[in-house]
C-alpha positions in Angstrom: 72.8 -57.9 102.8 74.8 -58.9 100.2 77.3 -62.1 100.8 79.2 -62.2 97.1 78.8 -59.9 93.9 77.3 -61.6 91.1 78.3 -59.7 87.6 77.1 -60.7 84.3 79.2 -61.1 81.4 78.9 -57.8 80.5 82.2 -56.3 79.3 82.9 -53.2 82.1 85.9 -50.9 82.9 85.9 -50.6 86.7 88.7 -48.5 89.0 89.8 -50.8 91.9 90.5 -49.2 95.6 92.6 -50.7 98.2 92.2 -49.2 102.0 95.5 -49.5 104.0 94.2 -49.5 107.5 97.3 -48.0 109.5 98.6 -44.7 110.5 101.5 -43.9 113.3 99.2 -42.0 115.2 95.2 -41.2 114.4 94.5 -36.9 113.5 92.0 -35.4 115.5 89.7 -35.0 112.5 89.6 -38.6 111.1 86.8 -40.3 110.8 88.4 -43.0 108.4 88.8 -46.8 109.9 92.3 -47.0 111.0 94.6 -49.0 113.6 97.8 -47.8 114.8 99.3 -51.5 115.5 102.2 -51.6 112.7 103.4 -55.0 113.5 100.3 -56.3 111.9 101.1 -54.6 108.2 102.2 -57.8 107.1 99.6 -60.1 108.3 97.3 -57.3 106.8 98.7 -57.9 103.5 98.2 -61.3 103.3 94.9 -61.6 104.0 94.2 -58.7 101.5 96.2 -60.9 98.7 93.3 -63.7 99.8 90.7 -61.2 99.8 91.9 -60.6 95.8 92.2 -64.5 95.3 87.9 -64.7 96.6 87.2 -62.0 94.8 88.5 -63.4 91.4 87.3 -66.7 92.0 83.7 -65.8 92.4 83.9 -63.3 89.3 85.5 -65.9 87.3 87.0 -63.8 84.7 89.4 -60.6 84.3 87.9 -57.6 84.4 89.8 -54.5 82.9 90.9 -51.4 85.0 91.8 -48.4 84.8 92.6 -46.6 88.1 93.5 -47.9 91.4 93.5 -46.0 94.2 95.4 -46.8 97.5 94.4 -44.5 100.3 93.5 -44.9 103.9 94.9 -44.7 106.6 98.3 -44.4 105.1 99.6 -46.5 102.5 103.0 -45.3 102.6 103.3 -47.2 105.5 103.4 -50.6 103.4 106.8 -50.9 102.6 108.2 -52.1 98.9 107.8 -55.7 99.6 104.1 -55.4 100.4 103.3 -53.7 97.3 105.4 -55.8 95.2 103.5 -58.6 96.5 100.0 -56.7 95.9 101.3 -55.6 92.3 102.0 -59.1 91.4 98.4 -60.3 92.6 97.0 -57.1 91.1 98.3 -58.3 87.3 97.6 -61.5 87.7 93.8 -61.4 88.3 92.9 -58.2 86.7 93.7 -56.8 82.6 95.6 -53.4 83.6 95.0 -51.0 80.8 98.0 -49.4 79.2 97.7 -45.5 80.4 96.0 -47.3 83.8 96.1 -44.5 86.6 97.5 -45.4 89.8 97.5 -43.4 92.9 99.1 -43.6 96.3 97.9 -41.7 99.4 101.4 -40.6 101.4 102.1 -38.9 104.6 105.1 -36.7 104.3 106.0 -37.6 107.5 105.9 -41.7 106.4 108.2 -42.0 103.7 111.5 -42.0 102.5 113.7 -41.4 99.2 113.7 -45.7 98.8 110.2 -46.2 99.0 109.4 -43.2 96.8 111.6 -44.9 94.2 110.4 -48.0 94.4 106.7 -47.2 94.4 107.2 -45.4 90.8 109.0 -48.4 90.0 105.7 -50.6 90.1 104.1 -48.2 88.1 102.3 -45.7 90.3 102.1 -42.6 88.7 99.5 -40.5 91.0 101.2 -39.4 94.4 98.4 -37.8 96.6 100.6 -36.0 100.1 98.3 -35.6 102.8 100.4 -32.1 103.7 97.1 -30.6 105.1 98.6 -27.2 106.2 102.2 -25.9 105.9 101.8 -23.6 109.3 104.1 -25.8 111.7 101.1 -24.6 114.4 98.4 -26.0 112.3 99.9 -29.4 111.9 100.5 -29.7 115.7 97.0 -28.8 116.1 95.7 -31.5 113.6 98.2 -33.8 114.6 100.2 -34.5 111.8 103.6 -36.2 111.8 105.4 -34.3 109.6 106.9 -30.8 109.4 106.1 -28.5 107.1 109.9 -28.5 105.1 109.5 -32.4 105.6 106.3 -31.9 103.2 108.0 -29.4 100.7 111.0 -31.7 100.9 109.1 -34.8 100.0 107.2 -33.5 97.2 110.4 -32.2 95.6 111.9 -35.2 95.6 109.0 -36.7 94.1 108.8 -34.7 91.2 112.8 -35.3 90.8 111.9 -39.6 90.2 109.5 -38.2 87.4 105.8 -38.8 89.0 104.2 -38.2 86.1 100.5 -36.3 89.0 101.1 -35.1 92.2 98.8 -33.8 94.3 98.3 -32.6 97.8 95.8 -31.5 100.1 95.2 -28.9 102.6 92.5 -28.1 105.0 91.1 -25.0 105.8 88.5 -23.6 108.4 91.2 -25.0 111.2 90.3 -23.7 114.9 92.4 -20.9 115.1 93.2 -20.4 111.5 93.2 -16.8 109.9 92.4 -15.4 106.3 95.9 -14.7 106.1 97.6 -17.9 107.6 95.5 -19.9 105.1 96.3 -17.2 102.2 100.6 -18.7 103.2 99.6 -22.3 102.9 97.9 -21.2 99.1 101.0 -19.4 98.4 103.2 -22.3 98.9 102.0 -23.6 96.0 103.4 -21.3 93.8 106.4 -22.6 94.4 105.9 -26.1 94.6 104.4 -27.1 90.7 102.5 -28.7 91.4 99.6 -30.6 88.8 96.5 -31.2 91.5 95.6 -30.0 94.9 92.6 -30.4 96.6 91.3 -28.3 99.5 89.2 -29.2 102.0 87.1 -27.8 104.9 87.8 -29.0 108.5 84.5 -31.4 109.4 84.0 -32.1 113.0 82.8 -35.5 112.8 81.2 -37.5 115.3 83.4 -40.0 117.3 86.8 -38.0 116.7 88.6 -36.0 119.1 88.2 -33.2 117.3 84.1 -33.3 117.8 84.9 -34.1 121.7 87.0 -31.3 122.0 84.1 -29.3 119.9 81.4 -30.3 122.4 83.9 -30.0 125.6 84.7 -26.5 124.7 88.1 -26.6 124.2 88.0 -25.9 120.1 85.7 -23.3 118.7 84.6 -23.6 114.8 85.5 -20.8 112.5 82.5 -18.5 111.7 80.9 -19.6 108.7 81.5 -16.0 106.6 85.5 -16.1 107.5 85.5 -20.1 105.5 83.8 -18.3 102.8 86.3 -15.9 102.7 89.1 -18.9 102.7 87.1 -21.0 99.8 86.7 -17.9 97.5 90.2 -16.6 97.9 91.3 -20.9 97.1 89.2 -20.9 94.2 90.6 -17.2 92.9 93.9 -18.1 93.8 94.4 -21.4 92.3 92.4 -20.6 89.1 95.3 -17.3 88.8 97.9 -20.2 88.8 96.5 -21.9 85.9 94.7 -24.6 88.0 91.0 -25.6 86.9 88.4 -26.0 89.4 86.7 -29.7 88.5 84.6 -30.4 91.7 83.6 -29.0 94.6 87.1 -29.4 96.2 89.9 -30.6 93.6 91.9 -28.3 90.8 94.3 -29.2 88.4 96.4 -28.3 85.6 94.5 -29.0 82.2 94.7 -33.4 81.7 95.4 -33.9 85.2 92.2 -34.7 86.9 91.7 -37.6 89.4 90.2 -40.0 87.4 89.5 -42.6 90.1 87.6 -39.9 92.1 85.8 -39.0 89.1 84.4 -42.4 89.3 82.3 -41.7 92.5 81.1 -39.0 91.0 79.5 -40.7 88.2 78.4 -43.6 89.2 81.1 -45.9 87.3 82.0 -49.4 88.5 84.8 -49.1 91.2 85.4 -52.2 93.6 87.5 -52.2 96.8 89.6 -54.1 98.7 90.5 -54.0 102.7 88.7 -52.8 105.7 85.7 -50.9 105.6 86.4 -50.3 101.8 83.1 -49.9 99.5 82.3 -50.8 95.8 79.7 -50.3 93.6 78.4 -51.6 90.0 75.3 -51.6 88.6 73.7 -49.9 91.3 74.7 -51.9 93.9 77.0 -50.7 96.5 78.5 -52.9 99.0 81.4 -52.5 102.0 83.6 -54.6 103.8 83.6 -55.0 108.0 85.3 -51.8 109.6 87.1 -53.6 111.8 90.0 -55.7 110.9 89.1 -58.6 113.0 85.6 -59.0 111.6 87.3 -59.2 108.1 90.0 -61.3 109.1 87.4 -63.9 110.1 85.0 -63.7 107.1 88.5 -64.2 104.5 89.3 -67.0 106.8 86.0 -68.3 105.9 86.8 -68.0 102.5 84.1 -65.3 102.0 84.4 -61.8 100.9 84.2 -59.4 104.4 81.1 -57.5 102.8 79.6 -56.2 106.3 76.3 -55.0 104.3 75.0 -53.6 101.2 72.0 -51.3 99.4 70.5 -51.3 96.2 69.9 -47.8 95.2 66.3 -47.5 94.3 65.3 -44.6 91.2 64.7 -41.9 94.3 67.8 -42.6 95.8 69.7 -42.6 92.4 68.0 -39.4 91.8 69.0 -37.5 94.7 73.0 -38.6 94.8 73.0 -37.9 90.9 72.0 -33.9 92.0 74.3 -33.9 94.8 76.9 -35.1 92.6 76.6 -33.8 89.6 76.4 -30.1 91.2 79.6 -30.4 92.9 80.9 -31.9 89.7 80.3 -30.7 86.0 76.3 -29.4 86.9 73.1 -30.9 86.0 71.5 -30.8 82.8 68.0 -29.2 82.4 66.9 -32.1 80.3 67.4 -33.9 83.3 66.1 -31.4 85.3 62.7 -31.8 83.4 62.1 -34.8 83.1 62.2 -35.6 87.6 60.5 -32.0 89.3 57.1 -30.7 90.0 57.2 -27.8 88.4 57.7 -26.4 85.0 61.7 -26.1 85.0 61.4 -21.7 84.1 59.0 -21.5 87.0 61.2 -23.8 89.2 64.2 -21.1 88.0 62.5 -18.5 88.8 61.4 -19.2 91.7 64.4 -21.7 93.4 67.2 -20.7 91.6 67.7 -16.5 90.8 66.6 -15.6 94.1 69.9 -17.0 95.1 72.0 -14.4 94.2 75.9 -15.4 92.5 76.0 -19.0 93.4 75.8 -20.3 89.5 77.9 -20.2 86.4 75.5 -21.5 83.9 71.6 -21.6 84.2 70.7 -22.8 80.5 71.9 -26.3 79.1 73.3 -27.1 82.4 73.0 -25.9 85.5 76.4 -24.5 86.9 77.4 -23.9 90.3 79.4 -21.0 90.8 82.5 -20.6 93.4 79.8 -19.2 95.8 77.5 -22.1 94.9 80.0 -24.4 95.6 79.9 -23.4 99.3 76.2 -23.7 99.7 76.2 -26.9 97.7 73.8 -28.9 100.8 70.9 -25.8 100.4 71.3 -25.4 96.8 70.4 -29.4 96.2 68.0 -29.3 98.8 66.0 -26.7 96.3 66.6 -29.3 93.5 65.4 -32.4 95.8 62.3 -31.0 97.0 60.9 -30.6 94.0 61.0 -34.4 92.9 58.1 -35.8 91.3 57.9 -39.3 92.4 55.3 -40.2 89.9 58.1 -39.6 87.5 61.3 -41.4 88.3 
């Protein structure tokens, strides 16, 4: 378990996360640590200006950054006067770059014209809506707070106060859900210009209500071929609209990429900040207590809330860099090489033609296609069974 972080002197460009741990009400779906108490925001806040003040006292130094990411739970609960009082602590214990990304997750449902205007006003200029679905019958289902003109509303206004990225998301693969219902909440981006959207499919995770309602019956899962359908159709659909497909589950106009989230898929230094948020440098990753109590003690303490912490050993390295490298930019066959068994054209041959469309590319890298992308898990399993441990 690791107690503090211990950096060298090495000169580094990290991203910096904060997780806001509240929500009006908890979705079905969410897995995520969050508390629906809102009186305690502001107690929150200041132990997370504390949790800044331990940080930068055991680091010693500034370190530059260039993104920060607020997400959670739901940040755009926090009103002006939190953040200011964040912002000032942010740029006065870290060296903000000049063209510095800053995103804020936002329920639609959450904020208002003010606090819009405000939070471009500190310089966010990444606003992530958490619109999931714009079927007034899916929301209720998932449990949103918003409406579905609330969301188109919001994001207007958004783009009228000039944010420079915004991006929403949507689920698909909802109980329920048909080709054509999802094919609606696609074509409401057409009209909403949108520069990133990322799509994601419904996960029944353990320990939600959505997975109890799973196992009790009452919610059947989508067969497998019709989310197919629904993640082809996105990917041919967006890509028609001008939007590039990055990863596994984000497009964006050309220069409009999440470059925080690009981060965790590259292994970059990223540290965060709150409840149950994680960080990694070096190959160290570490996380905070999920439970605000827990972390409320340790900052009293005047320690930093890390709750545990892994070294990622060569074999562990190896496997997240295939996992992440095929749902972002593909894997090099250098790399490819130099970790299997087998001679990399008999490995081809034998793991990766027989499985017919699912890459782009199958020379200097290795490519996953739009039907690749949906059998990412299978297609890496190929790539991690073949690791030679005698050569990593």
């Amino acid at each position: 378990m690791c107690n503090s972080l211990n950096l060298s002197n090495e000169e580094i460009t990290a991203g910096l996360y904060f997780h806001i741990p509240f929500c009006v009400k908890k979705c079905i779906y969410c897995d995520f640590y969050s508390i629906t108490k809102l009186n305690k925001i502001d107690t929150f806040v200041d132990y997370l200006l504390k949790e800044l003040d331990i940080f930068h006292k055991q680091i010693g130094r500034k370190i530059s950054i260039d993104t920060i990411f607020f997400g959670g739970g739901t940040p755009s609960l926090l009103n002006p006067n939190n953040f200011e009082k964040i912002f000032n602590k942010i740029h006065s214990i870290f060296e903000l770059q000049n063209n510095t990304e800053i995103t804020i997750e936002a329920n639609p449902g959450t904020i208002d014209k003010k606090y819009l205007s405000d939070y471009r006003n500190f310089g966010i200029n990444r606003i992530s809506f958490g619109v999931q679905s714009f079927n007034e019958h899916e929301l209720k289902f998932l449990n949103r707070i918003h409406s579905s003109d609330e969301a188109i509303r919001t994001i207007e206004y958004a783009r009228y106060l000039g944010y420079p990225n915004i991006s929403i998301d949507l689920i698909f693969g909802i109980p329920g859900q048909s080709v054509s219902s999802w094919k609606a909440n696609l074509e409401q981006v057409k009209e909403l210009y949108i520069n990133h959207i990322s799509i994601y499919n419904l996960i029944f995770e353990e320990q939600t209500p959505l997975y109890n309602n799973l196992i009790k019956g009452k919610v059947k899962k989508l067969d497998e071929e019709i989310e197919e359908i629904m993640y082809i159709e996105s990917v041919d659909f967006l890509e028609s609209l001008g939007y590039l497909q990055y990863e596994l589950s984000n497009f964006a106009k050309v220069g409009y990429e999440c470059r925080h989230n690009i981060k965790y898929w590259t292994h970059r230094p990223y540290f965060g900040f709150g409840p149950s948020a994680h960080s990694y440098h070096n190959r160290l990753r570490y996380w905070n207590y999920g439970n605000l109590e827990l972390y409320y003690k340790s900052i009293d303490d005047n320690k930093q809330p890390i709750e545990d912490s892994e070294v990622i050993d060569n074999y562990k390295f190896i496997v997240e860099k295939i996992m992440l490298g095929l749902r972002y930019k593909g894997l090099e066959s250098t790399f490819i090489t130099d970790i299997i068994t087998n001679d990399i054209n008999q490995f081809i041959e034998q793991n990766i033609l027989p499985i017919k469309n699912c890459f782009r590319e199958i020379s200097d890298r290795i490519i996953l296609s739009k039907y690749g992308f949906f059998k990412l898990n299978e297609i890496a399993l190929k790539f991690i069974n073949q690791i030679d441990l005698k050569k990593i």
